[in-house]
C-alpha positions in Angstrom: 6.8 7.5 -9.2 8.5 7.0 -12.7 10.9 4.4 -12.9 9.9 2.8 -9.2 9.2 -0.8 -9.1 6.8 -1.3 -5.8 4.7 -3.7 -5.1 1.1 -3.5 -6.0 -1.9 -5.3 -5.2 -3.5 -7.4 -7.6 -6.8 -7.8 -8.3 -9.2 -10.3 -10.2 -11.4 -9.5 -13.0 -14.5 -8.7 -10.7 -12.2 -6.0 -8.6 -11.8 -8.3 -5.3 -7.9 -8.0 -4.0 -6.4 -11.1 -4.8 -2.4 -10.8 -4.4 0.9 -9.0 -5.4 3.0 -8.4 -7.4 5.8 -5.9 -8.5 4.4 -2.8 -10.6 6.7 -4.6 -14.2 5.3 -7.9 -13.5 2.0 -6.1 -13.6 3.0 -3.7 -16.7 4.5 -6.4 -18.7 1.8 -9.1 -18.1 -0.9 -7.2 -18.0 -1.9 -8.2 -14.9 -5.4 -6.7 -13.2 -4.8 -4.4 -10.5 -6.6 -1.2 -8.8 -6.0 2.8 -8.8 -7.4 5.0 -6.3 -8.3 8.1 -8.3 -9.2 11.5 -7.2 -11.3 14.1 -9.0 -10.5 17.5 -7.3 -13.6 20.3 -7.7 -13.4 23.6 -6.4 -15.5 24.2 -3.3 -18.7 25.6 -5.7 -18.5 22.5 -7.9 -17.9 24.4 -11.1 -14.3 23.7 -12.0 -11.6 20.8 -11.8 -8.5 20.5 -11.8 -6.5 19.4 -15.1 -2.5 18.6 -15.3 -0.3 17.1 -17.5 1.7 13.9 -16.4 5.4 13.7 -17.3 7.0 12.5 -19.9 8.6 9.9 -18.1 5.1 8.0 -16.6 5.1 4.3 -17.6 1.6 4.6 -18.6 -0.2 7.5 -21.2 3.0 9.5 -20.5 2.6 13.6 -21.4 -1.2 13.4 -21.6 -3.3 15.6 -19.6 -5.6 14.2 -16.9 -8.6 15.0 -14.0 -7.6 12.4 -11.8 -5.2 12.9 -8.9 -4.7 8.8 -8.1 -1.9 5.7 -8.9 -1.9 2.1 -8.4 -3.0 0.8 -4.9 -0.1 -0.3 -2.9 -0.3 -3.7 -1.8 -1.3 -4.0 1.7 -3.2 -0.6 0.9 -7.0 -0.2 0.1 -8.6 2.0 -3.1 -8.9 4.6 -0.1 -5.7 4.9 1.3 -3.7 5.2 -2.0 -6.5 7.7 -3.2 -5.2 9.7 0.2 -2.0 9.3 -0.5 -1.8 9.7 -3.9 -3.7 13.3 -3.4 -1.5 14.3 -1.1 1.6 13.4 -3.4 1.0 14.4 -6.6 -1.2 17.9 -5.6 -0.2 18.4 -2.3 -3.9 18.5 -1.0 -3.9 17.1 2.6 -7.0 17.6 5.4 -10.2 16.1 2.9 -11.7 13.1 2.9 -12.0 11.8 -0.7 -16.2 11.0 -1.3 -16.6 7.7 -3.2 -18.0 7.7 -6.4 -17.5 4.6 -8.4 -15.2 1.7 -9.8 -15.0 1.9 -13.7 -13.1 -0.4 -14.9 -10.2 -0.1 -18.0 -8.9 -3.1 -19.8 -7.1 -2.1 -23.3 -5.8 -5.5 -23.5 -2.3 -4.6 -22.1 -3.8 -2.6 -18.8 -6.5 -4.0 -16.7 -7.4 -1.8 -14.2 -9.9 -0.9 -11.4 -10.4 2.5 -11.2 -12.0 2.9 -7.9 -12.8 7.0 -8.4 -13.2 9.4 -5.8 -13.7 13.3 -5.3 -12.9 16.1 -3.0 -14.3 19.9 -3.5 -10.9 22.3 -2.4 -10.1 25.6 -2.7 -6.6 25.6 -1.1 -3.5 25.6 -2.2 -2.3 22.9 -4.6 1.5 21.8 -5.1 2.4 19.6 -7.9 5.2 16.4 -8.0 7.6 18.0 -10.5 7.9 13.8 -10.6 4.6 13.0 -12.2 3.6 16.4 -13.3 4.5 19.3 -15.9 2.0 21.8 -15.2 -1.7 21.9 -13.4 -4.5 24.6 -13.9 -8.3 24.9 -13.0 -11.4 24.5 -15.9 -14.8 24.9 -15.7 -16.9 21.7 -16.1 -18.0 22.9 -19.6 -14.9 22.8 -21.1 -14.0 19.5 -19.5 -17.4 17.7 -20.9 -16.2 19.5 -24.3 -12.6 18.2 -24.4 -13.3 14.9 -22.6 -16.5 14.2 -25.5 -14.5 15.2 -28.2 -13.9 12.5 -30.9 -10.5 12.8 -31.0 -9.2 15.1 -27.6 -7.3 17.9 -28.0 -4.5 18.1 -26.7 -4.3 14.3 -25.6 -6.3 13.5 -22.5 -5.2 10.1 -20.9 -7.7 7.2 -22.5 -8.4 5.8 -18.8 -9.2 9.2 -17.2 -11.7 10.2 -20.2 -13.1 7.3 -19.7 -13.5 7.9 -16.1 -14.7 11.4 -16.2 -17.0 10.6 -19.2 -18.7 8.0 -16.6 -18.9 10.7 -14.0 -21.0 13.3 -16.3 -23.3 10.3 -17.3 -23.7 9.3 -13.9 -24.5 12.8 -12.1 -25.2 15.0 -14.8 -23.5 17.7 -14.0 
């Protein structure tokens, strides 16, 4: 949540849980830590769901994104805070997130595991008026397009595109 200062597990350069440390410790110093993300398809695999974060997130703030997720809690695994975090920011409870993969982003200032994940739901989804503006479905087409443009339009966070650029690469769809 914007403007919270929890504490967060920290993690060494080859992703193995190593500590912990409060979220600015880890923002200031750049310390490595995890996320547990979530990609959320609709139950025939042909769309996702987008939203735009806040203007008020501590990281890539008012850029769009396909990943429901947030830093792993310490004490917490890339699981559980992929659970959680689904069920916080879109309010989608009763699936079991699938693993997919760990990608890892390091800008120099954020070093991250991104320990990705996906669901297929058709329910209802409520967004964190927190952590996000506004939320809609798109088909996988026009996610490849946006996600593969040179320069993304509107902004798509650099972390996520990198995530969902590793997940068409990886099962082609």
């Amino acid at each position: 949540m914007p403007g919270s200062d929890e504490l967060v597990a920290l993690y060494d350069d080859a992703g193995r849980a190593t500590g912990e440390a409060l979220r600015s410790r880890v923002r200031a110093e750049g310390l490595w830590h995890a996320a547990g993300v979530v990609l959320v398809r609709s139950g025939d695999g042909r769309s996702v769901y987008v939203h735009l974060r806040t203007a008020d997130k501590d990281t890539f703030p008012s850029t769009w994104d396909c990943w429901a997720g947030g830093v792993v809690a310490a004490g917490e695994t890339p699981a559980d805070c992929a659970r959680r975090e689904l069920a916080e920011e879109l309010g989608v409870h009763g699936v079991e997130p699938e693993p997919l993969f760990a990608k890892i982003y390091d800008d120099g200032s954020i070093r991250c595991h991104n320990f990705a994940f996906e669901v297929r739901w058709d329910g209802p989804v409520r967004l964190q008026a927190e952590e996000i503006v506004e939320g809609r479905w798109i088909p996988l087409d026009e996610l490849r397009a946006w996600v593969f443009a040179p320069e993304p339009e509107p902004p798509f966070i650099p972390d996520g595109r990198a995530g969902v650029q590793e997940w068409f690469r990886r099962y082609g769809v």
